[in-house]
C-alpha positions in Angstrom: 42.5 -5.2 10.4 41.9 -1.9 8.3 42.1 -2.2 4.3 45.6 -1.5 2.8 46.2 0.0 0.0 49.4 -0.2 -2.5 51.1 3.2 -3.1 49.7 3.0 -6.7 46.3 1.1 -6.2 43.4 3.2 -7.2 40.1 2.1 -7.6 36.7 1.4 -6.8 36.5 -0.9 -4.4 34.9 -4.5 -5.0 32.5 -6.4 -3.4 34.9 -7.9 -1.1 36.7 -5.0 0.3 33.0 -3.4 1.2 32.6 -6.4 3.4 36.0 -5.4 5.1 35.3 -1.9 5.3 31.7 -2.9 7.4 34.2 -5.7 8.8 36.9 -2.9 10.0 33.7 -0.6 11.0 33.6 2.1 8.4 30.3 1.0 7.4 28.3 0.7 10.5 24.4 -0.9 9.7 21.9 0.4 12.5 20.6 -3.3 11.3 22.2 -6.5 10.2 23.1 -6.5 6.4 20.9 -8.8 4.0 22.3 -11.1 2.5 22.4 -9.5 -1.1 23.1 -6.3 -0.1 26.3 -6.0 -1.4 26.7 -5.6 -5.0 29.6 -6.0 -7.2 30.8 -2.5 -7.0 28.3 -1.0 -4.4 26.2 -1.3 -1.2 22.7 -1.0 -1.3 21.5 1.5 0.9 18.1 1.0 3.0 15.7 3.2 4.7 15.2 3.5 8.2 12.4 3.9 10.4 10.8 7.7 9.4 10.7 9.5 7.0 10.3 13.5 7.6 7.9 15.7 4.8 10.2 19.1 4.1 9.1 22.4 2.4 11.9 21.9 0.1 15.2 20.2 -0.8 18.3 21.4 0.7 22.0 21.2 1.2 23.1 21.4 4.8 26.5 23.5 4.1 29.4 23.1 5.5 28.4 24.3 9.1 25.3 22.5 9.6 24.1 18.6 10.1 21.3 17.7 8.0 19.4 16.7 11.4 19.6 20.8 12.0 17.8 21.5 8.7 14.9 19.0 9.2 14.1 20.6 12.1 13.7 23.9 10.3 11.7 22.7 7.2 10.1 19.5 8.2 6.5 19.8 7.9 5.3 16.3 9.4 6.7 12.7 10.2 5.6 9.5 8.6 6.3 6.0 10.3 7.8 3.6 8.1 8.2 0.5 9.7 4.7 -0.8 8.2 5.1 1.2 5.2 3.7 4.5 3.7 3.1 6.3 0.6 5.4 8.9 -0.7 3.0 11.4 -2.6 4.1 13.0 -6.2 5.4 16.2 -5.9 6.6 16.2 -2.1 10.0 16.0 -1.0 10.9 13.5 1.9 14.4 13.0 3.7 14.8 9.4 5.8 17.8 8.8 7.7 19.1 5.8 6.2 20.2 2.3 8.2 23.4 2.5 7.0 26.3 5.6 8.6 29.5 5.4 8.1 33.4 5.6 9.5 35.1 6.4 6.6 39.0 6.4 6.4 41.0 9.3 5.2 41.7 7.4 1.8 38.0 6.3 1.0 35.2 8.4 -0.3 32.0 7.7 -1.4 29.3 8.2 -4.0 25.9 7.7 -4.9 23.1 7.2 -7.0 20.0 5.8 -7.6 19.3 2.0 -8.2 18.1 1.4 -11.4 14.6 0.5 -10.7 14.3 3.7 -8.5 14.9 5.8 -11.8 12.8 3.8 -13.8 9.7 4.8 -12.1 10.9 8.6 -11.8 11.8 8.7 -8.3 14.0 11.5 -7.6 16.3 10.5 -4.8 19.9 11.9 -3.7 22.0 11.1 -0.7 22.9 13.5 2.1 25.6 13.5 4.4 26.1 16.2 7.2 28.2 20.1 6.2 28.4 18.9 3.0 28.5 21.1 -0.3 26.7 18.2 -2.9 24.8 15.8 -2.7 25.7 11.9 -4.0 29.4 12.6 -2.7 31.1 11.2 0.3 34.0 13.2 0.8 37.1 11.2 2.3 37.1 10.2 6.0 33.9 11.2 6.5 32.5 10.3 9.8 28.4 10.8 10.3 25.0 9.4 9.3 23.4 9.3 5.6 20.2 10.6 4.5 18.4 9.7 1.1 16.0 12.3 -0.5 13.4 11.3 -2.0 10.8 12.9 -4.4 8.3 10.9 -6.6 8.1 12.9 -10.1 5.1 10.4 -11.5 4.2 7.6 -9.4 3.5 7.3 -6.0 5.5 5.0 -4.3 5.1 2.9 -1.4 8.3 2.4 0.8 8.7 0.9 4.4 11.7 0.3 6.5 14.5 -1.6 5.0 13.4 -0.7 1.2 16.4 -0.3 -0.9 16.4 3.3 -3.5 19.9 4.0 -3.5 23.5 2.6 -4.0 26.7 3.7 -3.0 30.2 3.2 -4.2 33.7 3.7 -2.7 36.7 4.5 -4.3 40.2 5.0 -3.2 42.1 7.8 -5.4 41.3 8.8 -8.8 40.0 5.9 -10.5 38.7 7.4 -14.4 40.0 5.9 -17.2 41.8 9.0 -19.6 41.2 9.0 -23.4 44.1 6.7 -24.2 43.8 4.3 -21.5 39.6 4.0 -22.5 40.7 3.7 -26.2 43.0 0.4 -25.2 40.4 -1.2 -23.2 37.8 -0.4 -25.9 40.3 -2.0 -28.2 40.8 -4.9 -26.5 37.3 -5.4 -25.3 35.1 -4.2 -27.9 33.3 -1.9 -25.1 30.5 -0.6 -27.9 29.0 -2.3 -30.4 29.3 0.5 -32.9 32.4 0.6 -34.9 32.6 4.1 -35.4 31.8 5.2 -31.5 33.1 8.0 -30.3 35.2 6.3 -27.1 37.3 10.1 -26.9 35.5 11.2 -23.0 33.7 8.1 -22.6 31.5 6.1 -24.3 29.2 8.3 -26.6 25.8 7.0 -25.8 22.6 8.1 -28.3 19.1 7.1 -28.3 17.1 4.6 -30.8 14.1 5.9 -32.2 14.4 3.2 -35.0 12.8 0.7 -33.0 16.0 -1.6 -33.4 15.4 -3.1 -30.2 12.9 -5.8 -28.9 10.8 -5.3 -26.4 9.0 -7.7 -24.1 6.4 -4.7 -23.1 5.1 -4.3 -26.1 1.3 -4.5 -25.5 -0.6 -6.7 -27.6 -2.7 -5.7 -30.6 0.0 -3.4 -31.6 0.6 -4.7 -35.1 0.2 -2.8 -38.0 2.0 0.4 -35.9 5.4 1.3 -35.6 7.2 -0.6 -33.5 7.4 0.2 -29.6 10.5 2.7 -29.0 9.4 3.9 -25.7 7.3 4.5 -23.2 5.6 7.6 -21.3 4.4 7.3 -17.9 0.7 8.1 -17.2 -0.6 10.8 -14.6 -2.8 10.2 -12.2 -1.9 6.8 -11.4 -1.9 4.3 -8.8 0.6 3.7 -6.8 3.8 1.8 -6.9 5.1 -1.0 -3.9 8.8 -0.9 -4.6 8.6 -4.3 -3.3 6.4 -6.4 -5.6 8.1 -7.6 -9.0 6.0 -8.5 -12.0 2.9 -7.0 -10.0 1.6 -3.8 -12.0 -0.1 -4.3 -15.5 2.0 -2.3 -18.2 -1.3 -0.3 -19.4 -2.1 0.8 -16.2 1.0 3.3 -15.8 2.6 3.9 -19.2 1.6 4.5 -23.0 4.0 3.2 -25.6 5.7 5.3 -28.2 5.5 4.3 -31.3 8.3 4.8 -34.3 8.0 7.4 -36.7 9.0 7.5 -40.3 11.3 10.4 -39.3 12.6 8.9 -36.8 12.3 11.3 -34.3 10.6 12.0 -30.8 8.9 15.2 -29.4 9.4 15.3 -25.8 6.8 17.4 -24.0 7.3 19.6 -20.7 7.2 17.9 -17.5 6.2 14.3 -19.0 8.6 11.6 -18.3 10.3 8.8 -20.7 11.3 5.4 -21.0 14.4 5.2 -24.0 17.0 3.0 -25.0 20.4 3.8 -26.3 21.4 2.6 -30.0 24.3 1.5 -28.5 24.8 -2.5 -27.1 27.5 -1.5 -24.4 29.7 -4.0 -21.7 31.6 -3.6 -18.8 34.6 -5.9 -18.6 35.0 -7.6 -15.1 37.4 -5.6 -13.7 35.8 -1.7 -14.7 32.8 -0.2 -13.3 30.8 2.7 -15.7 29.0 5.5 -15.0 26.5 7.2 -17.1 27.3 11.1 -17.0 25.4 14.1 -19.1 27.1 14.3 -22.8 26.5 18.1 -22.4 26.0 20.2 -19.2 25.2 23.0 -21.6 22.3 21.0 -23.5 20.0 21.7 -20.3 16.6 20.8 -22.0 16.1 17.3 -20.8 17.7 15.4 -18.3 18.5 11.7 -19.3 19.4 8.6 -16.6 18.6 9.2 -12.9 20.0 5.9 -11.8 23.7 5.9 -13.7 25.6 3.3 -11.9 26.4 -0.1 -14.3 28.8 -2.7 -12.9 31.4 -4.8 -13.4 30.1 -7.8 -16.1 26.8 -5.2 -17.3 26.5 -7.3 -21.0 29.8 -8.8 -20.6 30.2 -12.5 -22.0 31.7 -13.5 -19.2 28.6 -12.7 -17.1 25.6 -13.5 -19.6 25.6 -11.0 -21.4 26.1 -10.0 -25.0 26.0 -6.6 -24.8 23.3 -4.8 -23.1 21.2 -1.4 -24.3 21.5 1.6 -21.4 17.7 1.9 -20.7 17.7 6.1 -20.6 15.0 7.4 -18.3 14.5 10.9 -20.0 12.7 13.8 -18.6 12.2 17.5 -20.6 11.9 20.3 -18.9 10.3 24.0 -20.0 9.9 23.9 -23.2 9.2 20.9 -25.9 12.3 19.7 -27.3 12.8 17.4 -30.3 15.1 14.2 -29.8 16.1 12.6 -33.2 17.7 8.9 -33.5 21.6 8.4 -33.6 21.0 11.7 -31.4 24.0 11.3 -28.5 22.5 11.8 -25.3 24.9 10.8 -22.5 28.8 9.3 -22.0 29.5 6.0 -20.1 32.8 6.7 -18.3 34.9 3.8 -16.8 36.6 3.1 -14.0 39.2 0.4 -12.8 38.4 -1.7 -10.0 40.7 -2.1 -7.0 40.3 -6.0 -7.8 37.8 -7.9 -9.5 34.8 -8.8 -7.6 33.6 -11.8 -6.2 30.7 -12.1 -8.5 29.4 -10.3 -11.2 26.4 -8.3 -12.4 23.8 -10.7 -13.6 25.9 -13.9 -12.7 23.8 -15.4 -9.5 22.4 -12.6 -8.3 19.5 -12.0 -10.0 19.7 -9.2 -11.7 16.8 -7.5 -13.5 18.7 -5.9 -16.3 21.4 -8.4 -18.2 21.3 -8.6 -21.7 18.4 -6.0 -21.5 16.5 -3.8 -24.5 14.4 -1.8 -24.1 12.9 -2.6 -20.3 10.6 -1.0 -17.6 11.6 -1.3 -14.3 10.8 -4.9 -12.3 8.1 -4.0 -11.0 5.5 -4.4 -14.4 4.6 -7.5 -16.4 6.2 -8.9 -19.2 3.4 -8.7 -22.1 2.4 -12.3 -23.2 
């Protein structure tokens, strides 16, 4: 039986209502879902079986299929069923398992998982005559496609691996400037007394070194103390599969804090922050993390923006939790200094609350977090 929805129910939908949607055949898996695919407020997205090497990225426009495009620009083909490396500096596009059936009344959108952004893996979603990429538009009947483009590290993927997430909302589901102001009220959505809560939550970065670290490599006493991390070039490569495998030292160099409290970031290098900022999301809300400035176009902060229902909430084991900001500068060197804001979490109600929350049985890599690299490095002793 298809979903229902009140006159005045919008929302993201929950955890529950994506397993009616695959139930009611809107979402329609090429294989059979895993177990944990479903998030709180999202499905996980997996790869399928090739992935095709383009010139360049693209946008199919409204008159053409994505499948038309690769045609025109795809350079090679890559099995992936036993996995393969994704080079630096290439751009790949793999049809993913997942297409969907969408009714009239549900669009979708994406973004990266978290992990994916912490290593610096570009990746966007795709679907067929479509203007953007990472939106769904309503009733949208066709297959999905992730892009995919390693920036530092190169990654090893295979069939099944999971880079992307995707929500689905029914109506308009952002919370205005009053309505955020009550629920920050109520739920103490910042730790910061004096946030600015007027478009969202005002997120800045710590350059302080305010937050603890379990990365922090050994030996480094009698520096500042770690408030970042900058990936290495020339690397080896990444299995987006193994957790706990890689040695920190291997791939990234730690920052160190300053007197003045400030960070050069350098063309082209890529960054590991933290916000000042312990922020929660209540049980029945989902955040984003969108640009604080479109017009502050020197660095690009948070790739992977998504942060669900019970992120640092009490209720789910958390106590507040830092927003790990991945952070890359682009043409010229640009100066960040600490308190500096950076980004703006926006919330959204949920259609209902879902079944279970982030970081309450599902393992989840990033509850209560500080600063944190991605899953896939070891904890220093």
């Amino acid at each position: 039986m298809p979903l229902v929805f009140g006159i005045d129910q919008t929302g993201i939908l929950p955890d529950r209502m994506i397993a009616a949607l695959a139930g009611d055949g809107a979402i329609v898996p090429g294989q059979e879902f895993q177990p944990d695919q479903i998030q709180p407020a999202s499905l996980d997205l997996r790869l399928g079986e090739v992935a095709y090497r383009v010139r360049a990225s693209f946008l199919p426009g409204p008159e053409t299929t994505v499948a038309e495009r690769i045609k025109q620009l795809k350079l090679h083909e890559i099995i992936l069923s036993h996995g393969a490396v994704l080079e630096t500096g290439c751009v790949y596009i793999v049809p993913l398992i997942e297409s969907l059936a969408l009714p009239d009344n549900v669009a979708g959108a994406a973004n990266p998982k978290s992990s994916t952004g912490r290593l610096d893996v570009f990746t966007r979603v795709i679907a067929d005559k479509t203007r953007g990429f990472d939106r769904i538009k309503p009733g949208y009947h066709g297959p999905l496609y992730a892009e995919i483009s390693p920036r530092t590290f190169p990654v090893l993927v295979r069939t099944g691996s999971r880079l992307s997430q995707l929500r689905f909302r029914h109506g308009h589901a952002q919370l205005d400037s009053d309505a955020l102001r009550t629920l920050h009220a109520r739920e103490a959505l910042v730790d910061d007394p004096r946030a600015d809560v007027s478009e969202g939550i005002a997120v800045s970065v710590d350059l302080s070194a305010s937050i603890p670290s379990l990365f922090t490599p050994a030996g480094a006493t009698g520096r500042g103390a770690t408030v970042g991390f900058r990936a290495k070039h020339h690397t080896g490569l990444i299995d987006i599969e193994r957790r706990a495998a890689y040695d920190v030292g291997d791939f990234w160099e730690p920052i160190y804090s300053r007197s003045d409290r400030s960070l050069i970031l350098d063309p082209d290098e890529f960054y590991i922050l933290a916000s000042k900022e312990a922020v929660q999301v209540p049980p029945d809300y989902a955040a984003e993390m969108v640009p604080f400035d479109p017009l502050v176009g020197e660095f690009r902060v948070h790739y992977a923006g998504f942060f669900d229902p019970g992120f640092g909430h009490v209720a789910a084991g958390g106590r507040g939790a830092r927003a790990v900001l991945e952070v890359r500068s682009r043409e010229v060197p640009f100066i960040l200094e600490h308190g500096q804001i950076v980004g703006r979490l926006i919330y959204e109600s949920m259609l209902q609350r879902p079944n279970t929350l982030y970081g309450d049985g599902l393992g989840s890599n990033y509850q209560a977090q500080g600063l944190k690299l991605s899953k896939h490095f070891r904890a220093q002793p």
